[in-house]
N, C-alpha and C positions, 0 to 999 in steps of 0.2 A: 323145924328150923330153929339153930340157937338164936337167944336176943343180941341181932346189933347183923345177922347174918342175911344176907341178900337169900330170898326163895326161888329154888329152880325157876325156869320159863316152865309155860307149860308143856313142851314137845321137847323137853330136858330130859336127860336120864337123870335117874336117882339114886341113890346111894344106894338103896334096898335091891339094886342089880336089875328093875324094871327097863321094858323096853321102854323108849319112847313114842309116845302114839304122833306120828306125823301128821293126822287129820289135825291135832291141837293146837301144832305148832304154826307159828304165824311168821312170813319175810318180812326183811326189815323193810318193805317198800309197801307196808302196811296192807296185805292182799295176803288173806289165808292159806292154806297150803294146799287146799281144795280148790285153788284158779279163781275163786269168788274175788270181785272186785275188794268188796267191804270184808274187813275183819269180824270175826263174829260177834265179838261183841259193840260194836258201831252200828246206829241205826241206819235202814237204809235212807235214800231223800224222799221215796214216795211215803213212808212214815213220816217224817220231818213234815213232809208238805200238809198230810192229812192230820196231823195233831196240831199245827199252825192253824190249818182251816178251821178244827174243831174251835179252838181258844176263841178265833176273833169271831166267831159265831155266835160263841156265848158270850164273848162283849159285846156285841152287838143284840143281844136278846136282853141283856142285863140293865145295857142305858136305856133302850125302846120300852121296856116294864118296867123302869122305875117306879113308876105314880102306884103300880097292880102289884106289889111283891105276892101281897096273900094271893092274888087270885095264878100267880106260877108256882109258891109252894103246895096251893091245893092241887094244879096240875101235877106237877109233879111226884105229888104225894099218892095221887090217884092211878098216876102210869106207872108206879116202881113198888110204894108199898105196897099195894095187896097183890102182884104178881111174885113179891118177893117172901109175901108172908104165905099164900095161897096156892101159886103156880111150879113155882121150884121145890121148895122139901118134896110134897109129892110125886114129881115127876124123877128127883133122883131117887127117892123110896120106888117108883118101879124099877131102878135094874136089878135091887135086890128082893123083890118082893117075889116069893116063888109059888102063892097061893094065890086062884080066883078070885076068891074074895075080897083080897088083900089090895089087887090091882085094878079091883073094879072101883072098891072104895077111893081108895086113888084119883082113878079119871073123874069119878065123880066130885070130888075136890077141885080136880084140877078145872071141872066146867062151872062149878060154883068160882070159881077164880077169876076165871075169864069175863064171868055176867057180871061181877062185882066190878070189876076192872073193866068195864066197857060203861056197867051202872053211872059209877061216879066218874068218869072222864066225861059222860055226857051231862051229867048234873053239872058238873064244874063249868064247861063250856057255856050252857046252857043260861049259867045265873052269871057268867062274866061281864055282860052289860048292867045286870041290875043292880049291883053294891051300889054302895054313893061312895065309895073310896076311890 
């Protein structure tokens, strides 16, 4: 597209002699060309609703732990980094892992992952009464 030049729609044909894919193209009455209510790129409302609920959720988690931040970033820290340092590489290393050995090693990771990450969420729960914070 030259500079200053409006770009095709996307269920446009184009210069290049392509057809146009009428799955892309969208009615001006804002409803895809597939009968879908919503255009495709527009969230549906049950996302809308569920990403609302998530937000005030966590506002509502964030003024209730004020006084405790360490003891949510130790949660935190306990339920996401070691599944995310421990649980996951391994577990995508098995779709390509094509040796016994290779996917045993693996599982075994992944259950050393599991104990760590079960380890320290109970440690953290555990000592969440005792700080003086």
């Amino acid at each position: 597209v030259l500079p200053g030049a409006r770009a095709p729609h996307r269920g446009a044909p184009t210069d290049s002699g392509e057809k146009p894919n009428p799955a892309l193209a969208e009615s001006p009455d804002r409803t895809s060309a597939r009968g879908n209510e919503w255009p495709s790129d527009a969230m549906p409302p049950w996302e809308i609703v569920a990403r609302t609920t998530l937000v005030a959720c966590l506002a509502l988690l964030a003024i209730a732990g004020q006084h405790s931040l360490d003891h949510i970033v130790s949660l935190l820290g306990s339920l996401s980094s070691a599944p995310l340092a421990l649980i996951v590489p391994p577990a995508m290393h098995l779709t390509i892992a094509t040796d016994a050995r290779e996917k045993l090693l693996d599982y075994v990771i992944i259950a050393v992952g599991f104990v760590i990450t079960i380890a320290t969420t109970t440690i953290t729960l555990m000592t969440w009464n005792d700080a003086s914070s």
